[in-house]
C-alpha positions as CSV (number, residue, x, y, z in Angstrom):
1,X,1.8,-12.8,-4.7
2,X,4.2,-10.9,-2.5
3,X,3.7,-10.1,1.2
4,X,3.5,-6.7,2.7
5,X,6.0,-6.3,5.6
6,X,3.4,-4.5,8.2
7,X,4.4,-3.9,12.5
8,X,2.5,-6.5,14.0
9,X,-1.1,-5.5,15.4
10,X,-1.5,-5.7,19.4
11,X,-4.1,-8.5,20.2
12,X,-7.0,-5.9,21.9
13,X,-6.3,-4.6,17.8
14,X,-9.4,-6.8,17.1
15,X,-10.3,-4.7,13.9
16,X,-6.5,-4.2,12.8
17,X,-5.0,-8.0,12.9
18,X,-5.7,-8.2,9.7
19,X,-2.5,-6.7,8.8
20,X,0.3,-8.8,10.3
21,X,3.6,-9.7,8.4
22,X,1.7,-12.4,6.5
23,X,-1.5,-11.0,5.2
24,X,-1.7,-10.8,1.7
25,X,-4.1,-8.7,-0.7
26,X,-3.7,-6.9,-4.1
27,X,-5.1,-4.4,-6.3
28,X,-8.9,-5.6,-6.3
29,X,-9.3,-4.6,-3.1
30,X,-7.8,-1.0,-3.2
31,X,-11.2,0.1,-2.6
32,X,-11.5,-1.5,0.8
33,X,-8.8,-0.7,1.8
34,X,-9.6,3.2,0.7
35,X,-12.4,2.8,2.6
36,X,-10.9,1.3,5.5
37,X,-8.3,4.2,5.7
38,X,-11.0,7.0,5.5
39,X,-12.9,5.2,8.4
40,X,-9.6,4.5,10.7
41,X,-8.9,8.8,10.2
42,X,-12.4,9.6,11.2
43,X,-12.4,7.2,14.3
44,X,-8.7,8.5,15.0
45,X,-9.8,12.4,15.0
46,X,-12.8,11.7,17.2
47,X,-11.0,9.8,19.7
48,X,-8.5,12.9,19.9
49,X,-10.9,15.6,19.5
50,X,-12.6,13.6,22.6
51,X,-9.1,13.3,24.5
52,X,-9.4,9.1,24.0
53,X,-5.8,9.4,23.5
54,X,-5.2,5.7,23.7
55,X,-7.9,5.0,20.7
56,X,-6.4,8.1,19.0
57,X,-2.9,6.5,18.6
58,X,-4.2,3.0,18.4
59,X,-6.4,4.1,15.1
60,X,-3.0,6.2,13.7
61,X,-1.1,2.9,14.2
62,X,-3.6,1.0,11.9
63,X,-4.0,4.1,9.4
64,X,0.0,4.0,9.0
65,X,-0.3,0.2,8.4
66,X,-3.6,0.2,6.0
67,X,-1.4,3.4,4.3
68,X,1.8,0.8,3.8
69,X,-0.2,-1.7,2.7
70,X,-1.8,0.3,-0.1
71,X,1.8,1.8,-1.1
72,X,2.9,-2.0,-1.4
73,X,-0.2,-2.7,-3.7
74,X,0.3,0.3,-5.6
75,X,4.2,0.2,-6.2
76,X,3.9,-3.8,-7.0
77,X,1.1,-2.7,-9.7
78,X,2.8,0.1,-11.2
79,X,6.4,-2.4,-11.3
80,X,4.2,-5.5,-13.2
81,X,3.3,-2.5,-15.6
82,X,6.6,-0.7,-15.9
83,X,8.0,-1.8,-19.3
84,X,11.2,-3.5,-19.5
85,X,13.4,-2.3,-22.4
86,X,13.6,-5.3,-24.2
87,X,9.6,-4.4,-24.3
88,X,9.9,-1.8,-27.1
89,X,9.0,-2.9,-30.4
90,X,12.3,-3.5,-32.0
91,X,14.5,-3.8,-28.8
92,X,16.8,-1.7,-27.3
93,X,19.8,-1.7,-29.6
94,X,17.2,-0.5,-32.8
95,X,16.4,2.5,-31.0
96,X,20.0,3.4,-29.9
97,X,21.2,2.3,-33.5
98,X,18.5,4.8,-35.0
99,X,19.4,7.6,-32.4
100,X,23.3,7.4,-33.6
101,X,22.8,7.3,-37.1
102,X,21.1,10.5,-37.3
């Protein structure tokens, strides 16, 4: 399993260590981490909206980073699914030799 390169979390980030430049997760999780992102926006907003300023950017900081880490997940999935050409049934060079005889 690959790591996700994330900023490093502040140590008063007691909620948002969890995503340093080691931690590791993958696609089971996805909805956690949905989850996790949807909660983070709401706490951001409401610390703005009540002029916390500091809690504002400190929850945008750990959106951003819950957002990367669930790009990560989501690219590495969709590359381990992508097919390589030598995938196709009957290789590459059948299918260019079948589009040149025509």
């Amino acid at each position: 399993m690959r790591t996700a390169h994330l900023t490093p979390c502040p140590k008063t980030a007691a909620g948002g260590c969890n995503f340093g430049d080691v931690f590791q997760s993958d696609r089971q999780f996805l909805p956690i981490h949905r989850d996790t992102l949807a909660r983070t926006r709401e706490l951001q907003a409401n610390a703005a909206a009540a002029g916390r300023s500091r809690a504002a950017d400190g929850n945008a900081r750990l959106a951003t980073a819950v957002e990367h880490l669930i790009a990560h997940i989501t690219d590495q999935e969709r590359d381990e699914l992508s097919p390589v050409s030598g995938d196709y049934p009957g290789g590459r060079d059948k299918t260019e030799r079948g589009a040149t005889a025509g």
